[in-house]
N, C-alpha and C positions, 0 to 999 in steps of 0.2 A: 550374458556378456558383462564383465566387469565394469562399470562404470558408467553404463546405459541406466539412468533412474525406471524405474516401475518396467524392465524389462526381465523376463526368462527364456533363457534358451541358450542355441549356440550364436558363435558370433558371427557365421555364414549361413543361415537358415536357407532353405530350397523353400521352407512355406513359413510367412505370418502373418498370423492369425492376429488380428483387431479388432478388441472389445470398443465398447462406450464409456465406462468411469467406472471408479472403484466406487465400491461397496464398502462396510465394515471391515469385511477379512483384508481387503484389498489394502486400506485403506493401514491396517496394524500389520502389515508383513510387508507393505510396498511392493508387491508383488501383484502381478494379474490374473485372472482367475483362479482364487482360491477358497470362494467361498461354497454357498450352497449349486449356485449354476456352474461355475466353475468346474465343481467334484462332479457334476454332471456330463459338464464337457468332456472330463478325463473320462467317464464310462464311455462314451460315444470316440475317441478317440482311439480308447482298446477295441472296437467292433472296427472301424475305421481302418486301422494299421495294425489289424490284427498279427501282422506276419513281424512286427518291430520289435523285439523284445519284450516277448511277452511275459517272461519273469521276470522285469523290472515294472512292467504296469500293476500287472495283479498285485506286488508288493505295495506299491502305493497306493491303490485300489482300496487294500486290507486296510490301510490306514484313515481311509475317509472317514468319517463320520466327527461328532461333534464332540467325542470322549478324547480325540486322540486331538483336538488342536490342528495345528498347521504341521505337523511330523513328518506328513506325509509331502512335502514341500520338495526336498532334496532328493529322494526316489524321482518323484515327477521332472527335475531338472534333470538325471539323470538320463530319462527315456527322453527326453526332447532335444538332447543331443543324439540321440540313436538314431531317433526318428526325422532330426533336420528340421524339427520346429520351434518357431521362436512365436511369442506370444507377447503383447503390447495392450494398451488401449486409446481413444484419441484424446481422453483425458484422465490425464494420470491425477483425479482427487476427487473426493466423493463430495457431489450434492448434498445438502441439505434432506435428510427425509427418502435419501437415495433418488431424487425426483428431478429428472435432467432440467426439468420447465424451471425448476430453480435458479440456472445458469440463463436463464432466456428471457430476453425482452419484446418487447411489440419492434413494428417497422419503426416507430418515428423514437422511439429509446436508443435502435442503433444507426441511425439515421439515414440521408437517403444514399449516400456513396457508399453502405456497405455491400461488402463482392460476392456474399454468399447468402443463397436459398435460407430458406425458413429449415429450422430444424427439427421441429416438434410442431407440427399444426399452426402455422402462421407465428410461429415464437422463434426467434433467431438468438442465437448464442451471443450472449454479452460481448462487446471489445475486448475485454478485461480479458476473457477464459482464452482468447482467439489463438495465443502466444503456442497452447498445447498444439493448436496446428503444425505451427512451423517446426515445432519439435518432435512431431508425429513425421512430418518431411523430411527430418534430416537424421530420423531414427531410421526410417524408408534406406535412404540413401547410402548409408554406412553401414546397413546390413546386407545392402544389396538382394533379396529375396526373389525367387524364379516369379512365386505369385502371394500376393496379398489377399487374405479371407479376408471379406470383410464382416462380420457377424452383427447381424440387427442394422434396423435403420440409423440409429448417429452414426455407424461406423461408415454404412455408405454416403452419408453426407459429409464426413470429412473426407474422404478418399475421391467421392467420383461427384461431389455436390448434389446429389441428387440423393430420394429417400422411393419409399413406393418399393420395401422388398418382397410383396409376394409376386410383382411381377418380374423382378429382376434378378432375379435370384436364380442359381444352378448355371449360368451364363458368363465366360469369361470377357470382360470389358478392358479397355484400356482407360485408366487414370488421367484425365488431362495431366498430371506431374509424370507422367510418360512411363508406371510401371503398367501391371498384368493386374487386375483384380476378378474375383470370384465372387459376387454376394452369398449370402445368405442368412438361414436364421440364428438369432442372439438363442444361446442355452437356455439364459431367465424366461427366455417370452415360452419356452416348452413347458415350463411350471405354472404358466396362467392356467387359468381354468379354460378348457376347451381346445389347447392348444399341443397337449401333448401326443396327438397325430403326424405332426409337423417333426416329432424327432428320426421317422426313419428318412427323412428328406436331407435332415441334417447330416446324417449316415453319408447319405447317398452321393451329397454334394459333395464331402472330405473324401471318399473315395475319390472323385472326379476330381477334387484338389490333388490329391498323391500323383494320378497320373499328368494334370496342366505344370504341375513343378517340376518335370522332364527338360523345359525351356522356357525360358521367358519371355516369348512372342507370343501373340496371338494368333493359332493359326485355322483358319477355317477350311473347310471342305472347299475344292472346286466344281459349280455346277456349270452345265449346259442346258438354259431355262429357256427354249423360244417362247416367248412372252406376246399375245393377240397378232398369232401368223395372220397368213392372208389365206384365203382359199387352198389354193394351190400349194403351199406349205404344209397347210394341216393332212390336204392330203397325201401328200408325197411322204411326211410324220407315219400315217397311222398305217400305209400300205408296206414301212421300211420296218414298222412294227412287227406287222404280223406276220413279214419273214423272217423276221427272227427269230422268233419265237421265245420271249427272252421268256426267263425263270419265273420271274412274277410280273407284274403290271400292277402299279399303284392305282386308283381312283382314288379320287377326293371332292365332292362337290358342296359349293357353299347357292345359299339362296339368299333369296328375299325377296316380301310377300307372299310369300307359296309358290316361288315359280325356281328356276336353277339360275344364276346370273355368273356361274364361271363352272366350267368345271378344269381337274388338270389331270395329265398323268404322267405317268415315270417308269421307262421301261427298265431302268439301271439308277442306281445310288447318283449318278453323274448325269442323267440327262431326263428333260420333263420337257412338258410343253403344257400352257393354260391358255384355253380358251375361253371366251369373254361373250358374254351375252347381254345382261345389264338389262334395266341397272341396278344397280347396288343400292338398298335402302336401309336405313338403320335410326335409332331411335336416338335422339338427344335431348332428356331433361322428358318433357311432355307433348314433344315434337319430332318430326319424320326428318331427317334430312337425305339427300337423293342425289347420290355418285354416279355421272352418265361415263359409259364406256370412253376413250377416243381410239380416234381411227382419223390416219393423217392429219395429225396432230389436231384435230379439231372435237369438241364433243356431239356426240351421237346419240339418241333413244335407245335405239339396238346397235350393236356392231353390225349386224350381219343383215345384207336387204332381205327380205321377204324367198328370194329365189335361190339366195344362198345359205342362209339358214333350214331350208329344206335337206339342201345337200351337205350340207353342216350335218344335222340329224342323224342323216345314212348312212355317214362315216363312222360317226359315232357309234352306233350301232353295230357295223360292220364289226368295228374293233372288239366292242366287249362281246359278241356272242360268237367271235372265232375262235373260240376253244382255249385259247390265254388264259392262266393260273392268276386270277383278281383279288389284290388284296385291296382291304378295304379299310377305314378308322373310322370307327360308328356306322358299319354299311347300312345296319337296318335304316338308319335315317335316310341315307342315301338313297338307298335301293328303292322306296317309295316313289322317289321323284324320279327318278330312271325307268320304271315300269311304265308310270304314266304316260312317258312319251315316247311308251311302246317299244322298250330294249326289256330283255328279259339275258341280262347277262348269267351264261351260262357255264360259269364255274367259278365259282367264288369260295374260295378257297383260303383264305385266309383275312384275322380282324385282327387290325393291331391293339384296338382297345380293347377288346374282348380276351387274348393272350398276356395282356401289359395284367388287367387286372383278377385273371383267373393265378397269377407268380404272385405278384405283387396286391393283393385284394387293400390293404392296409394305405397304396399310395391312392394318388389322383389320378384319372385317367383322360384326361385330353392331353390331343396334342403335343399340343406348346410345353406342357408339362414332360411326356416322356418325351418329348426334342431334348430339352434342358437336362435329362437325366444320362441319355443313350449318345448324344451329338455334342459336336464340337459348334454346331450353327451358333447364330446370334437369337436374342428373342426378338424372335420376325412378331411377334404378337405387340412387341411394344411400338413397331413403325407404323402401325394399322391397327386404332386401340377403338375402334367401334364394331359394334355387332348389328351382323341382322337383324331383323325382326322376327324374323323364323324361330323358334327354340331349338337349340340344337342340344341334347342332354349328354353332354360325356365329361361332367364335371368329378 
């Protein structure tokens, strides 16, 4: 766009993409990613939108490397109007040493009214540098974009104030400044040593960016979740189940201490039900802390008396050994605790970790992870950030 300092692209972008600070290249062309991670980007970008003109990528492609300079600049703005992508960072000039802690002070350097989180490890971005903000807002605003990548932790701390991108990342968020954002990872952190696994994730999110830049809402699935029925609900659940006879049947159970303290299931994409047992223990620091159920609004040991947890049991049971197609996410871990209390579900038939990583061997295989890869959910991992004490291994 003509007249936007340190931007490329078109002037109605559907996606942009925001770095952290220029670098060298960055830094002698005014332009954003065009150095070593940058040229990297561009590779991941041609796997990404492979269907965008792909003989304008591979042209520019040919020209990366360090013999050929910045040439390859003008092919690249070329494809990013093909493609609807515009490209920024949240500050347009390069650190010292490339080394963002350069721009960063302690709490009491920027004293105690300043509005914004730490940016680097308890180091908050100088007053001085803050101006790039507003000018990252009002670059936002005037390009109007469906959805904002944000790439690496400063890009999520300018965008959403917050940092923590292995956990937030692949998950569309809204900006308090009231756009759409996407985390994920900065191209340079793939060139660290040990980090270049994390590039097919990169892949995986910019797919999932093409498809969230459709619209610029947020928009999530609708569930029907009955959340710690009563008796008489879970029955009337599990007996509407197994007339059904739906396609598959989700299980999922979590523990703590060696025992089950919920389990849930999900007869359809649209409807689940979690049952509560409790309590929920999990480890903090060198210490137990211990989540008790409630039940009418009060907290409880067990949810379920003595005589109802019995028939709790046999419901249970009934369900998974009536011939219902079980899928499962880590069954084997499951299935040990299920056996123990005497269910031997009897067709289990499908693992989503087991499927995720026999395609995919190369990603990670929990959860929350293939949630973030396959769903439009939120990361329910980050409203509930403790674990059991149990090991659960589907990392």
């Amino acid at each position: 766009m003509q007249g936007m300092y340190g931007y490329s692209g078109p002037n109605n972008p559907k996606i942009l993409l925001v770095g952290e600070a220029w670098g060298a290249d960055e830094e002698k062309a005014k332009k954003p990613f065009v150095g070593v991670s940058g040229q990297e980007l561009w590779r991941i970008l041609g796997q990404a939108f492979s269907e965008v003109r792909p003989d304008l990528h591979s042209w520019a492609a040919d020209l990366c490397g360090p013999q050929w300079g910045l040439s390859w600049i003008p092919r690249r703005d070329a494809w990013l109007d093909a493609a609807s992508i515009g490209m920024t960072n949240v500050l347009n000039e390069r650190p010292p040493g490339n080394k963002l802690e350069a721009f960063c002070g302690s709490r009491i350097e920027v004293g105690k009214d300043y509005p914004y989180s730490a940016m680097i490890q308890a180091k908050y971005l100088l007053p001085k540098y803050l101006h790039h903000l507003d000018r990252l807002k009002n670059e936002i605003q005037t390009l109007k974009p469906n959805l904002v990548v944000a790439m690496g932790n400063a890009a999520c701390w300018g965008l959403l104030n917050t940092t923590g991108i292995t956990s937030i990342r692949g998950t569309t968020v809204l900006s308090p400044l009231g756009f759409k954002v996407l985390p994920t990872f900065h191209p340079a952190s793939l060139l660290y040593e040990g980090q270049w696994s994390n590039r097919p994730i990169v892949i995986a999110d910019l797919m999932k960016a093409s498809r969230e830049a459709a619209f610029p809402e947020i928009r999530r699935p609708q569930r029907r979740i009955l959340v710690s029925p009563e008796l008489d609900e879970l029955r009337d659940w599990i007996e509407e189940t197994i007339a059904m006879r739906p396609w598959r049947l989700a299980v999922d159970v979590e523990t703590a201490g060696g025992m089950i303290d919920t389990i849930g299931f999900a007869r359809s994409p649209s409807e689940a039900i979690v049952v509560p047992f409790g309590p929920h223990r999990y480890r903090r620091g060198q210490n137990f802390v211990v989540i008790r159920p409630k039940r009418n609004g009060e907290e409880v040991t067990n949810y379920w008396s003595f005589e109802e947890e019995v028939q709790v049991w046999t419901l249970i049971k009934r369900l998974l050994e009536s011939g219902l197609n079980l899928v499962f996410q880590n069954g084997v871990y499951d299935l040990q605790y299920l056996i123990r209390m005497g269910i031997k579900p009897n067709l289990c038939s499908d693992d989503t970790m087991l499927a995720w990583h026999s395609l995919f061997p190369e990603m990670r295989k929990s959860l929350g992870f293939i949630a973030s890869i396959l769903t439009d959910e939120s990361a329910w991992k980050e409203l509930n950030k403790h674990k059991a004490d149990t090991a659960r291994r589907e990392k």
